[in-house]
N, C-alpha and C positions, 0 to 999 in steps of 0.2 A: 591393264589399261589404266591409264592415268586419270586420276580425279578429273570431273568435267570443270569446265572452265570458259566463262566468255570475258571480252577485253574492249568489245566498241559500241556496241548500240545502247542505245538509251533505253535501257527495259530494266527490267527485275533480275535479282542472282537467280531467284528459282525459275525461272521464264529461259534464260539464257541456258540452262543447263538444260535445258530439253530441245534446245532446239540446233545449240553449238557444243561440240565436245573437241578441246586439244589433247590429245596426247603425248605427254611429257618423253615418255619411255614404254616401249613395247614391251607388256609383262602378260605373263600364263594367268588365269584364276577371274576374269572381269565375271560378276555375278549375271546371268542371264536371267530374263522369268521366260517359261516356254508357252505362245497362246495356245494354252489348248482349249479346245472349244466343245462342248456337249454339243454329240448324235440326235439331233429333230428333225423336222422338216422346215423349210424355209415360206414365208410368208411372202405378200406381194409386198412393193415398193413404192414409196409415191416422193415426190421433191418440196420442199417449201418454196416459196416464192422471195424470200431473202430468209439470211442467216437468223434473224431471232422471229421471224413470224411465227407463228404457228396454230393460223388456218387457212381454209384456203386451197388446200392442195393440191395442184393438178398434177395430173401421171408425170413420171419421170421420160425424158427422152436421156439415150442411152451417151455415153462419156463420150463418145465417138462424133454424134452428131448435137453437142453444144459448145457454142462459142463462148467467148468472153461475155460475160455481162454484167449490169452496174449493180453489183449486191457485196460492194466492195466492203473487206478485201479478198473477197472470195472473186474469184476468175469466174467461176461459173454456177451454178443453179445450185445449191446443198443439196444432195440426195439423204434420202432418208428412209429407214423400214418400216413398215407398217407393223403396226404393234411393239412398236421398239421406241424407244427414244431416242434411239441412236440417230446420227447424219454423222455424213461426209462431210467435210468444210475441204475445200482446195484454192491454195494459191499457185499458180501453173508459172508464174513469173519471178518464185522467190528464189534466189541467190542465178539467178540468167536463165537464157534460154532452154535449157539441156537437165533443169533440176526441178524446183519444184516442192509444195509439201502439203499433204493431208493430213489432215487432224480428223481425227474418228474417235467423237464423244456426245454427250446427252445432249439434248436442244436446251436453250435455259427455259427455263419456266420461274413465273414468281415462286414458288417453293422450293426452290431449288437453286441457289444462289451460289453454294460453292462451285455445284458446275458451270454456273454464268460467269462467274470470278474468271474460272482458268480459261475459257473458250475466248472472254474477253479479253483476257491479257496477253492471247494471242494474235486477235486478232488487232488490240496495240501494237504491238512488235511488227510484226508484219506490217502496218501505216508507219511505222515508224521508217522502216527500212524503207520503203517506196518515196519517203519523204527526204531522203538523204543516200542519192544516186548516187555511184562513182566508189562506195567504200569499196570494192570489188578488190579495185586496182592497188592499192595500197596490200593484201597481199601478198609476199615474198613468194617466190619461184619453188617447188615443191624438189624435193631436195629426193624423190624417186618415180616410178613408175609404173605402171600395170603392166605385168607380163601374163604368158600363159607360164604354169607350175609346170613339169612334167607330175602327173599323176594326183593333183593334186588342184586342180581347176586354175584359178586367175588368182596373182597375189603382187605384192607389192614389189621392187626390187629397187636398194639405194642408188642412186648415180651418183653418187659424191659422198665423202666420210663425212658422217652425224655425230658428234660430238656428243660422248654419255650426258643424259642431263638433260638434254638441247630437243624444246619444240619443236615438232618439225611436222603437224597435221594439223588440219584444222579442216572439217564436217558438219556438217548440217542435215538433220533430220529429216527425210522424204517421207516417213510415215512415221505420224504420234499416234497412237490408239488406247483408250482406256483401258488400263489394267484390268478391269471388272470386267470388260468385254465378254471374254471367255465364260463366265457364270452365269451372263444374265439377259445371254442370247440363244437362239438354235443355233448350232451349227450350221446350220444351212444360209440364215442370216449372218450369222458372224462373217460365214465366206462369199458371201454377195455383196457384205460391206468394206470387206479387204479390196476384192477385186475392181471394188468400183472406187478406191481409194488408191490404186496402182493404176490403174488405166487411163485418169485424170491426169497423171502424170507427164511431163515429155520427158524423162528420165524411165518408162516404164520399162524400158527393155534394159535397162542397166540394172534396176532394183530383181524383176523379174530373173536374171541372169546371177544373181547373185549362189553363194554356197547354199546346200541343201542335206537332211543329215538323216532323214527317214530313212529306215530299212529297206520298205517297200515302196519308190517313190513312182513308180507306175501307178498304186492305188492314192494316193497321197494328193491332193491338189498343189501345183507349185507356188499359189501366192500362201499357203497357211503351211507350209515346209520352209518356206525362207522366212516367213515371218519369226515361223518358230526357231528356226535354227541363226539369227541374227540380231534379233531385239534386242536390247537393252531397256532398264527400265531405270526412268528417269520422276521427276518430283516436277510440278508447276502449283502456283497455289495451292501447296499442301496438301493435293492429291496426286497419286500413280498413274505412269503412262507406258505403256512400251514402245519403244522408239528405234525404227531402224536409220543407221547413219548408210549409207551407202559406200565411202569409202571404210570407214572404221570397219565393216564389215569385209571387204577385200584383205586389210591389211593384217587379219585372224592367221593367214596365208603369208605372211611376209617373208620375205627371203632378202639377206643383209650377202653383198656382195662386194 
């Protein structure tokens, strides 16, 4: 996989690089981190009432039954664990209808700044993009397709000769989650915070649908089996994220025709 790379929005290099990755050339060996998560039990949940509050809390209602609301640029309510510093942030309307992206990291707190830095500089980028409609289009026409593989699930396949060299993808991250995640949660919570970070989604059944690589994936839950088997780990203000792109991940699968 090719160096990450972004080219239009008004943001940061390290900001860009977690949210957009081009891929130059389809190469073996991209470094993956796998989230694994410690065996606990999981706590109750509660939501903040905007993105930096943090008191206040009334129960979470569930991804399903919350709408858009003004706690922009989040689409809708941050969910959050209890005992956790963790939340969900969701923007349900970033790069269109059909995509989408959660960020799953600390609340800020005044002691705590460098996780205020990157949650903020996200939630820059994200105003930035809503402030400058239309980049969509400019876009060139995707130079292949999703098929099914035989035996081998959903993967890419050229329509047209790609030129060695020659960009030809360009991805945006549906789920960023703290690198740390994995150490400094239950498992139980870790995967109530994935789940409600994929279901905020209107892309969920695409990300949800993605490759899977557990042994035993009956006992396995399928959002922390794709998480793990797709992530990449990406840099924002000079901390770790795992980041899955959604196509980048299909194209693992490619097939050159």
């Amino acid at each position: 996989m090719a160096p990450l790379f972004c080219y239009s929005v008004k943001t940061s290099a390290a900001l860009c690089a977690a949210l957009l990755v081009r891929a130059a050339e389809a190469t073996d060996g991209a470094t993956r981190r796998p989230a694994e998560l410690a065996q606990q039990p999981m706590f109750g949940t509660h939501c903040l009432p905007g993105p930096f509050q943090l008191d206040a809390y009334p129960t979470c209602v569930t991804a399903a039954d919350e709408g858009d609301r003004p706690w922009a640029p989040w689409t809708s309510r941050p969910y959050c664990a209890d005992n956790t510093s963790y939340c969900v942030f969701t923007n349900s309307h970033f790069r269109g209808p059909n995509r989408g992206v959660s960020i799953i990291d600390v609340r800020p707190s005044g002691s705590d700044n460098h996780a205020a830095s990157a949650l903020t500089s996200i939630a820059e980028f994200l105003s930035s993009l809503a402030a400058s409609p239309g980049s969509r289009a400019d876009e060139p026409p995707s130079p292949f397709e999703v098929r099914d593989i035989p035996r081998k699930g959903k993967g890419l396949v050229a329509t047209r000769k790609i030129p060695r060299g020659h960009s030809f993808m360009v991805d945006y991250a549906a789920i960023v989650a703290d690198a740390q995640l994995p150490r400094l949660v239950r498992r139980a919570q870790g995967l109530q915070l994935l789940k409600e970070a994929v279901e905020r989604l209107p892309g969920a059944d695409e990300v949800l649908g993605l490759a899977r690589s557990s042994s035993d994936p009956d006992n396995v839950p399928v959002v922390e089996d794709v998480i793990r088997t797709n992530s990449f780990t990406v840099e924002i203000a000079g901390k770790d994220y795992m980041a899955l792109f959604p196509r980048i991940a299909v194209s693992g699968l490619a097939t050159c025709s």
